[in-house]
C-alpha positions, 0 to 999 in steps of 0.5 A: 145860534138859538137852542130856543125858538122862543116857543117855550120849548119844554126842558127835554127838548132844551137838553137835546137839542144841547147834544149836537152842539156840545158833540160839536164842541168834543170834536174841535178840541178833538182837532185843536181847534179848541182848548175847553168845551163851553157847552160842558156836560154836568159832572158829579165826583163823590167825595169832593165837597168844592168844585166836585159837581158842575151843573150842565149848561141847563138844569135838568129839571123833573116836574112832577104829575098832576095829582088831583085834590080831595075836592077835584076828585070828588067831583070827578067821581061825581060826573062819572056816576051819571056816565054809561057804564062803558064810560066807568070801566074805562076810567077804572081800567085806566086808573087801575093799570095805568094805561096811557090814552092810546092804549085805553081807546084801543082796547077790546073785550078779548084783552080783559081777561076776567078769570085772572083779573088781568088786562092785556094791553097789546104792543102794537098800542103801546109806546114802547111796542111790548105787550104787558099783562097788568092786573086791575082791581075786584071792583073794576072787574065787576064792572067790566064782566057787563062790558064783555058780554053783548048787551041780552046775552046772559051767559058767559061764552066765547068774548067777542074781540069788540072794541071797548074805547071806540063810542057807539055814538061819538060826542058831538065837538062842542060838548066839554070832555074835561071833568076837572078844572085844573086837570092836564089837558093833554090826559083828560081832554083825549077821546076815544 
């Protein structure tokens, strides 16, 4: 039997699917067929130096973000310049309120709450399907007050539930999406 595919599967995946097969091993020496479970969970006993940890089968292993250098955002910041201001506010919104791609590409302008400096990001987008209010920055708040407004009108009035994330136009398939070389490709290659 094969807990990896051969695929390069990730840690995670490893760890469960570890899970039945030591449930498994639980339930022989439960039966007695079995005198020790060789798929151990890791133990830890404080206070006993020798033989007080065991490792588990596979070290969990937690890789940490991509963070980008000076350099890398440097040049980020130099490609969103020349970007629409629609384009702007969604990486400034993205950054200040953390906000994953699903739930950036579908946000609407009633979910920018300028007065409060707020940004709703409703549960149906979420991962966790619970609605959160997160704030954003005053820098980021200017920007978006253009995005709340249709293009001519001049005073504020009653927003519009438009959407932010979807394009006017979408970008042709061949056109690069990627600002960073290095960059996680499954954050920064995302479109909306």
């Amino acid at each position: 039997m094969s807990i990896d595919s051969g695929s390069g599967l990730a840690n995670a995946t490893i760890q469960q699917r570890l899970v039945p097969v030591r449930l498994f091993y639980d339930f022989l020496m439960e039966e007695g067929l079995r005198e020790s479970n060789p798929v151990g969970r890791g133990r830890y006993t404080p206070g006993r130096r020798v033989g007080g940890h065991q490792r588990g089968l596979v070290p969990r292993l937690t890789k940490l973000p991509w963070i980008p250098s000076e350099e890398q955002w440097l040049r980020m910041l130099e490609v969103i310049r020349r970007e629409p201001v629609r384009n702007r506010v969604m990486l400034a919104l993205a950054y200040d309120a953390a906000l994953r791609r699903e739930e950036l590409c579908s946000l609407r302008t009633d979910d920018i709450d300028p007065a409060h400096r707020t940004l709703r990001v409703r549960a149906e987008t979420t991962k966790n399907r619970l609605e959160r209010v997160v704030p954003y920055s005053a820098s980021t708040g200017g920007a978006a007050v253009g995005l709340s407004r249709p293009p001519g009108r001049d005073q504020p009035g009653p927003r519009a539930a438009v959407p932010v994330g979807v394009a006017a136009q979408p970008r042709p398939a061949a056109e690069p999406v990627d600002l960073v070389e290095g960059g996680p490709p499954d954050r920064v290659g995302g479109r909306c």
